[in-house]
N, C-alpha and C positions, 0 to 999 in steps of 0.2 A: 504494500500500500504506500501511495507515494505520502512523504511528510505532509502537515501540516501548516501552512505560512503563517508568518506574525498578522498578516492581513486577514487571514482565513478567522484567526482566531479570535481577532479583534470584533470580525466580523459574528463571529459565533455567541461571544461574550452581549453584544449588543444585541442580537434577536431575545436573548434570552431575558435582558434587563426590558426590552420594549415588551415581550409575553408577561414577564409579571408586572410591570407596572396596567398591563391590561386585565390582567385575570386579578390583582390584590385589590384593586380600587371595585369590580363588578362584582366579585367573591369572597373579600377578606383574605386576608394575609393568613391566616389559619385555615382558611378553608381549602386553600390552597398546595397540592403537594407538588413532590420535585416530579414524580413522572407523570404526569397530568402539564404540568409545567414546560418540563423538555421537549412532550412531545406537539407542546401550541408552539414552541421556538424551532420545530423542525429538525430536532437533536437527540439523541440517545439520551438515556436516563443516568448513563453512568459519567457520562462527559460531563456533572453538572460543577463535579469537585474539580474539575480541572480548571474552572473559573472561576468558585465559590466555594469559604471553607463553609460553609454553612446556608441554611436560607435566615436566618438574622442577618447575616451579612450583605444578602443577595436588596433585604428588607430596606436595611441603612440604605443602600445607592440608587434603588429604585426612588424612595423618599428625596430623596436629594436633589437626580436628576431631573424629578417630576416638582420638585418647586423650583429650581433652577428654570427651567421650560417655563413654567408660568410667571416668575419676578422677571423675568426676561420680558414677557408679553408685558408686564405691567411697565418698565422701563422705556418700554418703545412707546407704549400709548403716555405716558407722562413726558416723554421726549418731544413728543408730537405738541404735546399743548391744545390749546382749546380750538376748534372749529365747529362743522355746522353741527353735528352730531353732540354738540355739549362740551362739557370741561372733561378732563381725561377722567376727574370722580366719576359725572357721572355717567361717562362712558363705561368704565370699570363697574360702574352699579347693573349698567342695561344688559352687560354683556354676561357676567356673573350670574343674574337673575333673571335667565332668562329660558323660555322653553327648550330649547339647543341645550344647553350648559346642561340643563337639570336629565336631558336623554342620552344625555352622555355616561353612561356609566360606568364605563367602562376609560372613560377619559377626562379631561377637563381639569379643576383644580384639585390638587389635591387637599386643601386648606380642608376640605369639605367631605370627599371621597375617601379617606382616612383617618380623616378626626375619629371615628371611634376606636379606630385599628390601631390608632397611636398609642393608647394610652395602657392598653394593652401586651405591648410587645416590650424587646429589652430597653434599655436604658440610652445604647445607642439609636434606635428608632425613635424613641421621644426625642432626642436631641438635635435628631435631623429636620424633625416635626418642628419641633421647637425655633431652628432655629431658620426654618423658612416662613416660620409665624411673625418672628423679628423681620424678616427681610419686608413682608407686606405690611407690617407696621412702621417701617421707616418711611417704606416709600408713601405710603400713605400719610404719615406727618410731615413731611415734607412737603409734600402737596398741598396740604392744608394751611402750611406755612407760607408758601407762595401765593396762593389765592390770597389770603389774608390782605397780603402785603399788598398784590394788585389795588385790591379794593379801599389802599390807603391805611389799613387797618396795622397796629400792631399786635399780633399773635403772641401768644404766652405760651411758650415750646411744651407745658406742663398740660393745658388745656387741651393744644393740636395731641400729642399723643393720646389725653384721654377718649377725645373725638373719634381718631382712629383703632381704638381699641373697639369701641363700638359699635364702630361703621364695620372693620369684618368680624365681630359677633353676629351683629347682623346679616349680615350677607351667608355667613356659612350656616347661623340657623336657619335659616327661611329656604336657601338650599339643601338645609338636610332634613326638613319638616317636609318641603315640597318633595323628594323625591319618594319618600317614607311612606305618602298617602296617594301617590299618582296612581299607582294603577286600581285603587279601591272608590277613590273619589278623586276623577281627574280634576272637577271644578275648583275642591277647595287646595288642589293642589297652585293651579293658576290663579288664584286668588292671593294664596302666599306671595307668590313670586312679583304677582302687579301689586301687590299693597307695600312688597316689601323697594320696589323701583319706586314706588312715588315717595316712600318715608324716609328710605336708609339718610339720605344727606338733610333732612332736618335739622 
């Protein structure tokens, strides 16, 4: 059998992190095993230790990569600044809370898609939770910081932070109430979702 290339492997290593951040966010990170797993990444079950010593390991970088991905999106659209579609808030609120986002389940943010999973796993998966929790807390004070100022306003860095602690409380409750009742009561699901677009930036 001919060798394996550094490219092949790299290659291997990434199907595998995109199948579980697919299957842990629509099935739970528990629900989830390594040959069910290997064989959504198109890979044998025993090649999984050749990547990962463990699936907490596999846990931490799927976490990681998958709020990396999404502060990333959050970075461009606050980069962007305001146009017709609103301030990048509350572009970030429409798109968040939105039908798409919440049938995503398999996708989307994870601020929302693994909040329960987080809290439940080791110590390095909270902290990856954790600390993509911070990432959308900064960028989101920051924000708030700036609009402030636009508006002539001086902001008090202690307020904007509380603001944005708030604002994705919000947002990750209403998406996780929303997707929890969708398929038993689609109305009060969309209901969540428009009440939570018209109030989050109050």
């Amino acid at each position: 059998m001919p060798r394996i290339t550094k490219e092949d492997k790299a290659r291997n290593r990434q199907n595998i992190v995109e199948a579980a951040s697919r299957m842990f966010r629509s099935q739970g990170i528990d629900a989830v095993g390594i040959a069910e797993l290997m064989k959504e990444a198109g890979l044998t079950h025993g090649g999984f230790y050749n990547h990962f010593a463990s699936k907490n390991d596999l846990a931490v970088e799927v976490c990681n990569a998958a709020f990396d991905a999404s502060l990333g999106g959050l970075a461009r659209m606050i980069e962007e600044g305001p146009g017709q579609a609103g301030s990048p808030l509350e572009r970030v609120v429409a798109g968040y809370l939105s039908a798409g986002h919440r049938d995503a389940v398999d996708g989307g943010c994870p601020s929302a898609s693994l909040v329960t999973d987080a809290g439940r796993q080791s110590e390095g998966v909270q902290s990856a939770y954790a600390e993509g929790v911070e990432g959308y807390l900064t960028g989101f004070t920051a924000e708030i910081m700036r609009e402030a100022e636009e508006n002539g306003e001086r902001p008090d860095p202690v307020e904007a932070r509380q603001r944005a602690i708030r604002l994705l409380s919000e947002l990750v409750g209403a998406m996780t109430l929303a997707r929890a009742v969708h398929q038993v009561q689609p109305g009060l699901s969309a209901e969540i979702l428009r009440t939570g677009r018209e109030h989050a930036l109050d």
